[in-house]
Every structure is written in C-alpha cells, then in structure tokens.
C-alpha positions in Angstrom: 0.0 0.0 0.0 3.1 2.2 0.8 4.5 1.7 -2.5 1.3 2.7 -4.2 0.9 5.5 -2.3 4.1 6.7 -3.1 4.0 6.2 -6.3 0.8 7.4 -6.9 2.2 11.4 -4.9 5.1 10.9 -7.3 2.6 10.3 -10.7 1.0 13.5 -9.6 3.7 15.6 -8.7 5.5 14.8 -11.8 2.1 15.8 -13.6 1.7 18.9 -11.7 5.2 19.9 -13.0 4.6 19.6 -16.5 4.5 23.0 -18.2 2.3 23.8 -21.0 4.3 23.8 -23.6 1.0 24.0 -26.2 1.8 27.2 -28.1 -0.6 29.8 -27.1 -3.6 30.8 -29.3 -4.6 34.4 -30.7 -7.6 35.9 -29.3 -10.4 33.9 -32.0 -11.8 36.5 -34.7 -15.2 36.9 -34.8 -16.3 35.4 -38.1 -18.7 37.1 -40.5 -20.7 34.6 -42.5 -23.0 37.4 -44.5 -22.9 41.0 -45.0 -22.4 43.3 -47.3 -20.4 46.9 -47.7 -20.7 49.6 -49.8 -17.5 51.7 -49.5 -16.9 55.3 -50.9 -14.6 58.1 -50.8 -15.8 61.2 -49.1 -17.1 64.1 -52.0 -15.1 66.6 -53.3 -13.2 68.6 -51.0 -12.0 72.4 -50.6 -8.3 73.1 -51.2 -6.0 75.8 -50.6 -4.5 77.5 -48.1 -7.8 78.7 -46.3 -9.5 75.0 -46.2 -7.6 74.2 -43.2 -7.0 70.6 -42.4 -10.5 69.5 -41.8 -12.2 71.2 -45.2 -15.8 71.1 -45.7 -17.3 70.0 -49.1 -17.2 72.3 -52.5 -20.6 72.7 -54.1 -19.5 69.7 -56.6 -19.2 67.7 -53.4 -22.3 68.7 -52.0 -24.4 67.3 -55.4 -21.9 64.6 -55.4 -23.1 63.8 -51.7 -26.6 63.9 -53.0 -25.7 61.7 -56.1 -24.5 58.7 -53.5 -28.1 58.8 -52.1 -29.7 58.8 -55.2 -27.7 56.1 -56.7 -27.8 53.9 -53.6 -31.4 54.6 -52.9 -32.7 51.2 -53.7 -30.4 49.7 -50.8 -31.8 49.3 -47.6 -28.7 50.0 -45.5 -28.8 49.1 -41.8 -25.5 51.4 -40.5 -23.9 54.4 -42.3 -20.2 54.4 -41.1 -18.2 57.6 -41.4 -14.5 59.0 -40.1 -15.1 62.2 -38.0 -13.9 64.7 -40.5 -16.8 67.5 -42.1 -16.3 65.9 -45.5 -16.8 62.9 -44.9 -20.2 63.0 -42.5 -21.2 65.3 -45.3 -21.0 62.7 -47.8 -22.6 60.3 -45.8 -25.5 61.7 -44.2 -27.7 62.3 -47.6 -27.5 58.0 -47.4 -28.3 57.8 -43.3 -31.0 60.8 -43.5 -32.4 58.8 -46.7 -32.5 55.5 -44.5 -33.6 57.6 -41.5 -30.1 56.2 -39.6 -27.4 58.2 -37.1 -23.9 58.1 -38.5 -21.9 55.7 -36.7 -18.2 57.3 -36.4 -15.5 54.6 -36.6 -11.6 55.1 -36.6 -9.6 54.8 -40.0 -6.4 53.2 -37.8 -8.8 49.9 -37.1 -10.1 48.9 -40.0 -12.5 45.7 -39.8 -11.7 45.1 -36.3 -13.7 42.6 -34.0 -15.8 45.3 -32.6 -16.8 46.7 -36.1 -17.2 42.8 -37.6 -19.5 42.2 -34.6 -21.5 45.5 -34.8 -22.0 44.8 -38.8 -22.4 40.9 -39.7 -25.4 40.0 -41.4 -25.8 43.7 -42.4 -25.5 46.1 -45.6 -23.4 49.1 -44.1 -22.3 52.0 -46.2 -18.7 53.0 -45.2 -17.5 56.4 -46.1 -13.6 56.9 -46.2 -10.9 58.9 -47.7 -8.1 58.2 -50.3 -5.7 55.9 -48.8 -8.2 54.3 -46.1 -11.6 53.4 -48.1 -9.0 50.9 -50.2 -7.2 49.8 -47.2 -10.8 48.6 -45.8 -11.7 47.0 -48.9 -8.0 45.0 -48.6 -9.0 44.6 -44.8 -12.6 42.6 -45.5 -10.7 40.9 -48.3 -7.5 39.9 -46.9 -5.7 40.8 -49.2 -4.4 43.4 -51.3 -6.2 44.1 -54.2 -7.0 47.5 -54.1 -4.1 50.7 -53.8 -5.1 54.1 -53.3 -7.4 56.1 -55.0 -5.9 59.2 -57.3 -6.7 62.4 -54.7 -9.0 63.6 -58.2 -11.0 61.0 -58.6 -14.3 61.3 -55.5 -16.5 58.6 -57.9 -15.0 54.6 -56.8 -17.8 52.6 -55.3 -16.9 49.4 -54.2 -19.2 47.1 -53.0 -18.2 43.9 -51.0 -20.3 40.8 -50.6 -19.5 38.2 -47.8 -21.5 34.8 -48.1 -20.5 31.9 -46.3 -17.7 33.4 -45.4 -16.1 34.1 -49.0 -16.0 37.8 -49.5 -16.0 39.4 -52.7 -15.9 43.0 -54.1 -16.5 44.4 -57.4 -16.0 48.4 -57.9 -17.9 50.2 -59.5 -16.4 53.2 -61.3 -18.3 57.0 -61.3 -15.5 59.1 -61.9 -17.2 60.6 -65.0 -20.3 61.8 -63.5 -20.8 65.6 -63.9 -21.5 67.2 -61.3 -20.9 71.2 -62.9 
C-alpha cells in the first residue's frame, strides 16, 4: 500500500510539474458569415490655403453627396459608417437621412476590427472613407491586397463587398465621370 501510495504522490507531482508547452492561441476573430459593404470616398473637398486641415465639401461635393443617395437609394442599409472629418459626415449623411439612420463614427487606424465585424455581420453598411483608407478597408474585409489608393482627383469609386458563407467578394464600381458642374 506504501509503494502505491508513493507512487501514486510521485505520478502526480510529476504531472503537476509539467508546463504547457501548447503554443498559445490568438484571441479567436469573430467570423462574419453574410454582410455586405458599400464603401466610398468622401465628395469633393475644398483646397487651398484657407481650407484648413479638416475642409468642408465644394458645391460639386455637396451634389456629389446627394448623387451617392440617389444612386444607392434602392439599398436598404442598416448602418452608415463615417470617419469624424466635415467631409466625410457630409458625404454620408444624404444615405443615413435617406435611410432615417445616425452616422456611426469609426476610426480609420482599425479597420474591420472585431468590434466593427460584430456590430455589422449580417448587415449592408455604407462606409465612407478617404483616399488611402476606403481601399485599405476594402484590402482589410478581403484579406488581401487588391485595391491601392485612389488618385486624390477622382471622388466617384464605389466598391461594394459581398461576404457569403464566409467568401468575400468585391466588385468596384467606377463614377468618376459623372458631372457634377
């Protein structure tokens, strides 16, 4: 009995000296099965030395503000997603007023986080951007890099990105030669 005893406190200090040595896992992303995004540049800006680092829109922006809403008025969007800059809520709140919705303000420097994948799955969300972010959040949903930035003239890429099952997909659609005069 002595010997099993002891050999039985030496089994099970031996086992409570094991380390893990199971590699540890990253914190598990929160999948998104369906949704889909509709992601735009913010509308023509004002330049110069007076528009100051937060500029408002030009008149051109202002009707190409109004164009998004009319070319996007057959979606039913549940969430309108803008970065907290003038031209940007500008351009997106023609779409949010249209669907009677409150902008929701997200940070360009976390791009398709877990918060935002978990706030938006199952959902069609328009997302409006700038330059160098709006492709970068494409490239985010996608993984990958398919998209660089867009040309600081052009205010008319529409990309639109389907996830189904997982898979996501995006096709852009190209208004750059819309006038808005």
């Amino acid at each position: 009995m002595r010997s099993s005893t002891t050999l039985l406190i030496l089994f099970l200090a031996a086992l409570l000296s094991c380390k893990n040595t199971s590699p540890k896992t990253a914190k598990a992303e929160i999948p998104v099965t369906e949704a889909t995004y509709y992601l735009i540049r913010h509308a023509d800006k004002e330049r110069g030395p007076d528009a100051g680092t937060d500029p408002d829109l030009t008149d051109k922006g202002l009707a190409r503000a109004e164009f998004w809403a009319q070319t996007l008025k057959d979606v039913d969007f549940d969430a309108v997603y803008s970065t907290d800059f003038v031209r940007t809520r500008k351009t997106a709140m023609p779409v949010a007023e249209a669907n009677d919705l409150a902008l929701t303000i997200y940070d360009a420097q976390n791009l398709y986080d877990d918060k935002f994948k978990q706030e938006t799955a199952g959902k069609t969300v328009l997302i409006v951007g700038h330059s160098n972010t709006t492709p970068a959040f494409v490239n985010s949903i996608l993984g990958e890099d398919q998209y660089g930035e867009i040309d600081d003239s052009l205010f008319g890429n529409l990309y639109i990105v389907k996830i189904k099952n997982g898979a996501a997909q995006a096709e852009l659609q190209d208004y750059n030669d819309w006038s808005f005069d």
